[in-house]
N, C-alpha and C positions, 0 to 999 in steps of 0.2 A: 373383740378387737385385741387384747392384752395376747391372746393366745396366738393370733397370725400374726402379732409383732414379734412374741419368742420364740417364734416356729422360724422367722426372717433369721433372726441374731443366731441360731443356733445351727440355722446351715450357711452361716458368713464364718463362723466359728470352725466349723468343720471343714469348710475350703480350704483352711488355712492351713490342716493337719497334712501332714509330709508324707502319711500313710496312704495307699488308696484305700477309699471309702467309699460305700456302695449303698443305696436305698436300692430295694426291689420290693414290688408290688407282690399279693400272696400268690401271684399265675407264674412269678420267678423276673419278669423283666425288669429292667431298670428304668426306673424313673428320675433318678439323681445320681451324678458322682465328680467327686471333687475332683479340683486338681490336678492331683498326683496319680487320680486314678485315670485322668485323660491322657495321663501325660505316658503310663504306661501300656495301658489299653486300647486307648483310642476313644471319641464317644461313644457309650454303650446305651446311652439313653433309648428307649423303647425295645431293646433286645432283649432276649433271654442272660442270663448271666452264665446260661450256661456255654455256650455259644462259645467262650474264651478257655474252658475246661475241655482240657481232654478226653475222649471219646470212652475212654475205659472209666473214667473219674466221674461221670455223668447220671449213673444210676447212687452212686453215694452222694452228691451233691443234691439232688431230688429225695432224696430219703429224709438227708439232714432238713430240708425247706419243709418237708413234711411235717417232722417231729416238732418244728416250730409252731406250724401251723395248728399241730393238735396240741401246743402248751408249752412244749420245751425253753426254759426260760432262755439258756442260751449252748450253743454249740459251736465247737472248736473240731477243727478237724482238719484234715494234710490232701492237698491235692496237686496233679500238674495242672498249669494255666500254661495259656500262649500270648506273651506280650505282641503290641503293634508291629514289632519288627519281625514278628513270625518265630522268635526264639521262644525254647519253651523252658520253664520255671519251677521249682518245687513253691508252692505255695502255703503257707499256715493261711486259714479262712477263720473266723471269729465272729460271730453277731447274733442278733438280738431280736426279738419279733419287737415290733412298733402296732404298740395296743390302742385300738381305738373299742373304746367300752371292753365285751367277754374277749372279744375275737382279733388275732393278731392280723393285721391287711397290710403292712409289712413289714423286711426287713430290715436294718442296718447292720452291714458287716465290714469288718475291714481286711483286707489282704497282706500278708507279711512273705512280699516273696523270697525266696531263697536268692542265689546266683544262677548264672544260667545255666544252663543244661546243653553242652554242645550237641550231645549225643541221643539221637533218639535211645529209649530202653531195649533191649532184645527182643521183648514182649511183644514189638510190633512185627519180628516175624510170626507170631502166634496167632491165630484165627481168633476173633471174641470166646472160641467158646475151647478152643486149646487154652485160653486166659485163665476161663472159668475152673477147667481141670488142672489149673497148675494154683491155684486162689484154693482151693478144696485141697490139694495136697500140700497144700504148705498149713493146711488147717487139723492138716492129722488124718483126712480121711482116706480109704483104703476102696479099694477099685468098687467092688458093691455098691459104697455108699454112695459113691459118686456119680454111678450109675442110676440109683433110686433117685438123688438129690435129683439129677439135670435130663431124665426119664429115657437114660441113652442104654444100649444092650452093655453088659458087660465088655464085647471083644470091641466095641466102638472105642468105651472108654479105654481101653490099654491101645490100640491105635491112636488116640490123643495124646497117650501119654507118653508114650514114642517118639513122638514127633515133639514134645514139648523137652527132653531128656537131649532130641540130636540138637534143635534148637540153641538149648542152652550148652550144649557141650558135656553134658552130664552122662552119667554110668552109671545111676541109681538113681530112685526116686529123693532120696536122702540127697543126693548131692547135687540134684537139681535144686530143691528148696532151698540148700546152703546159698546156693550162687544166686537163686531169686531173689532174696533175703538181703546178700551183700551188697547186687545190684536195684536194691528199691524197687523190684518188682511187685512183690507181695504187698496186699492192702491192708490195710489195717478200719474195717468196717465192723 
């Protein structure tokens, strides 16, 4: 009994906090969120959390629940969200696996969003996988590799990458990544 009274106190305590705060289960949904978290997102309860993350920010957000999952004491990392009102947000994410005995079953994290984001990124003219070849060339890698990386011909990937250069406005590969770079395009995974 002591323990489902401080388990009570301790999510009366977190309601209170100003931040949104998130419990999810280890399959990623929500099972808990306070206040501020309704108050920007909406009820999320039984949803995925990813569901609120942007479509490019979705395969990092899964990785980090992973790392959790296999031990990661805690993870910090940058992504866009979509508040209730359909604007979207650079968001700082932070939390915690929630140990019951070896195995973490689930999370607590909390969200620190940025200001809004009037403007969708550029990036959304880009196809997922023109993404993927402008994410690898902001990594250094050179038409080969990217092709071996993402199992595409060579003259596919310089057609991606054409297309990510008029996209961005760019004249080289060098000064597409600058402008990816300056525009928050590029991840940081």
């Amino acid at each position: 009994m002591p323990q489902k009274h401080s388990s009570i106190e301790l999510t009366r305590t977190l309601e209170k906090v100003k931040v949104p705060s998130f419990v999810a289960a280890s399959d990623g949904k929500i099972t808990w969120g306070n206040g501020a978290a309704k108050e920007m997102f909406g009820d999320l309860t039984g949803r995925p959390f990813a569901t609120v993350v942007a479509p490019e920010d979705v395969p990092l957000v899964q990785r980090q629940l992973q790392r959790k999952l296999q031990g990661a004491p805690v993870t910090d990392y940058e992504v866009d969200v979509f508040t209730a009102d359909g604007r979207r947000r650079r968001a700082e994410i932070s939390s915690v696996p929630i140990e019951n005995g070896d195995h973490c079953h689930a999370v607590f994290g909390v969200v620190l969003p940025g200001r809004p984001r009037d403007r969708a990124p550029q990036s959304s003219r880009l196809t997922s996988r023109q993404d993927q070849v402008l994410q690898l060339l902001g990594e250094g890698a050179s038409t080969e590799q990217i092709a071996a990386i993402l199992h595409l011909s060579k003259e596919t990937v310089r057609n991606h990458i054409r297309h990510v250069l008029r996209a961005l406005g760019a004249h080289s590969r060098l000064q597409a990544v600058a402008k990816a770079h300056r525009e928050g395009l590029l991840r940081d995974d």
